[in-house]
C-alpha positions as a printed NumPy array, in Angstrom:
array([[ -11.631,   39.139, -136.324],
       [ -14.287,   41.794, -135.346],
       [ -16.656,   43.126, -138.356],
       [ -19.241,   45.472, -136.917],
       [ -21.343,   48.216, -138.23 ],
       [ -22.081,   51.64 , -136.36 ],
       [ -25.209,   53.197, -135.365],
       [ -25.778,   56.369, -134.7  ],
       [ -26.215,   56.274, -131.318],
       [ -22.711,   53.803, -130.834],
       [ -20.902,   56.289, -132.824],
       [ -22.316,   59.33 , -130.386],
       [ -20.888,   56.832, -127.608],
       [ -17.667,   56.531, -128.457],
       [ -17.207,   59.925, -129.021],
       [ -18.376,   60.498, -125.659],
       [ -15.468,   58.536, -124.356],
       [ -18.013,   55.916, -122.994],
       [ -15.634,   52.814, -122.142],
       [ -17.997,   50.442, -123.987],
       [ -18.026,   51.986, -127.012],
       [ -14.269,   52.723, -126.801],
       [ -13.847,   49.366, -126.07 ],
       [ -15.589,   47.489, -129.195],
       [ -13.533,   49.914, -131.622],
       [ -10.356,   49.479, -130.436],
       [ -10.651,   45.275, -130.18 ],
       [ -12.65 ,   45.852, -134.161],
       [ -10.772,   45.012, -137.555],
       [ -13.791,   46.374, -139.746],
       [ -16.16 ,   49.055, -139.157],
       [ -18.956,   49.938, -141.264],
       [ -20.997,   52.919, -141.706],
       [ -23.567,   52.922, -144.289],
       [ -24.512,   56.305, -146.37 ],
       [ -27.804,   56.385, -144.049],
       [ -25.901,   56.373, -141.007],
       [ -23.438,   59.083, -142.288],
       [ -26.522,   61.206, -143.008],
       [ -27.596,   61.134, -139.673],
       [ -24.319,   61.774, -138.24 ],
       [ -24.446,   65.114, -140.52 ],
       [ -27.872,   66.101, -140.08 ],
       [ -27.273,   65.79 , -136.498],
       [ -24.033,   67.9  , -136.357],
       [ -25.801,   70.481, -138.674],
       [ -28.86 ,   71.008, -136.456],
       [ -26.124,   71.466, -133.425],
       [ -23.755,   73.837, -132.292],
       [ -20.562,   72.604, -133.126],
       [ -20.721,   71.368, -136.357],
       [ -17.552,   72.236, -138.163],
       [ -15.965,   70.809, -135.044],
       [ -17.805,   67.462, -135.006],
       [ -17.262,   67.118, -139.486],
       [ -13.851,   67.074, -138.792],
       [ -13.775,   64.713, -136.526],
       [ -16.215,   62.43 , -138.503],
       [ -13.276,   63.337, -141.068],
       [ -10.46 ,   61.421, -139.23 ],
       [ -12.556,   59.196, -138.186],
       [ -14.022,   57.686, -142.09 ],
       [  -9.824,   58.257, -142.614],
       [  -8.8  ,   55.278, -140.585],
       [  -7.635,   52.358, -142.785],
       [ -10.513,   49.985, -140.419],
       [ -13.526,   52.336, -141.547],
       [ -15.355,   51.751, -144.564],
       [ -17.87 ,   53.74 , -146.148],
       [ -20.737,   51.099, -147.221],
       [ -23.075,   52.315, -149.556],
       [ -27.119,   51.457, -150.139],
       [ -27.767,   49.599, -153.449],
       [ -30.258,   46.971, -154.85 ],
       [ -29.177,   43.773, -152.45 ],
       [ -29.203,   46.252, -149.827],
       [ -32.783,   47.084, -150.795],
       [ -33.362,   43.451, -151.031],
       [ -32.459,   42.719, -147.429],
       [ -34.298,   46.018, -146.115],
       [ -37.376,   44.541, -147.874],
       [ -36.755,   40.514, -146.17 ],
       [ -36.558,   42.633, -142.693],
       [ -39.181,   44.694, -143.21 ],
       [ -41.487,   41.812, -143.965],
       [ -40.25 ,   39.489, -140.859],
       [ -40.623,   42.725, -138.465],
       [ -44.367,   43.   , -139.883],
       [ -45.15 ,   39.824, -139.733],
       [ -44.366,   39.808, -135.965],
       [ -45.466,   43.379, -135.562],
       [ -42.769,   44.44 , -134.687],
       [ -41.861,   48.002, -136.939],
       [ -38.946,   49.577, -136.393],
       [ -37.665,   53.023, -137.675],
       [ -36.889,   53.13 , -141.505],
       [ -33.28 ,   54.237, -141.338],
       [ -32.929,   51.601, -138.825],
       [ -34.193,   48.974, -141.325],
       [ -32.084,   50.55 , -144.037],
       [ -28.792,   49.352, -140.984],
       [ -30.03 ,   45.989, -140.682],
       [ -30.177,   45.135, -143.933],
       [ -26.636,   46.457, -144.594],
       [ -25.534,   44.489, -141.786],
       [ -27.13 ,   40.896, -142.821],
       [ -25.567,   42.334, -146.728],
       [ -21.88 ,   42.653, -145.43 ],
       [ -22.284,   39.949, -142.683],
       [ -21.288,   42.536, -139.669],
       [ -22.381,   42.604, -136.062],
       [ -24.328,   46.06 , -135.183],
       [ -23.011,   48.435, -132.602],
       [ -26.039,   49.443, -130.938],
       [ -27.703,   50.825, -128.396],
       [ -31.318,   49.906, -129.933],
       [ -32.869,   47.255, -128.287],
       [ -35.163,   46.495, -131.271],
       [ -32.119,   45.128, -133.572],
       [ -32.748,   41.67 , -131.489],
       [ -36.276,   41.181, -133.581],
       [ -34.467,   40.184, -136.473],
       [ -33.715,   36.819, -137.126],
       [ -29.804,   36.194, -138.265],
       [ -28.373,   39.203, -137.272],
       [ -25.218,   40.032, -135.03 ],
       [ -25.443,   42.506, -132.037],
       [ -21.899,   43.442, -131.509],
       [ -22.497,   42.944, -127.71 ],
       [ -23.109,   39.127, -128.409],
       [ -19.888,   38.496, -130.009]])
């Protein structure tokens, strides 16, 4: 069984049709998206052109029985705060909101769909490409 979580950037792919992306979803039983990922996805549509178009589809999307909305709470802030201090101890930052994905990943045990390069810094966690 396939757990993953999405990133911005793997959600933006898939919606692009890119056969990949398209792919990973179809063969997935679980996909994640975390409250700082749906932000993104919003902020993004609203700062674009076709934004009642693209909420809609982000609509059907969160609808299907495989997505699940995962929110941020305090042993997600614990795990942000163990990644943060491995990735600083290498020095090796990455962006905040893409701390705030790893650590819901390592919480929920999922693989990240990614495009991000940087995800492979941190020890224990799944790249969805890798499984």
């Amino acid at each position: 069984m396939k757990r993953i979580i999405l990133d911005t950037n793997y959600y933006a792919a898939f919606k692009k049709d890119e056969s990949a992306a398209v792919n990973l979803l179809r063969r997935t039983d679980f996909i994640g998206i975390n409250t700082v990922i749906l932000g993104e996805l919003l902020a993004g549509f609203r700062c674009g052109s076709r934004e009642e178009m693209n909420r809609k589809e982000l609509d059907d999307f969160l609808d299907s029985p495989r997505v699940n909305l995962l929110p941020i709470d305090d042993e997600t802030a614990e795990f942000y705060a163990q990644v943060f201090h491995e990735l600083k101890q290498q020095g090796r930052p990455i962006p905040s909101n893409d701390l705030w994905l790893a650590a819901s990943a390592l919480q929920h045990g999922l693989a990240i769909a990614t495009y991000d390069d940087h995800f492979s810094y941190i020890s224990g966690l799944l790249l969805a490409h890798r499984i």
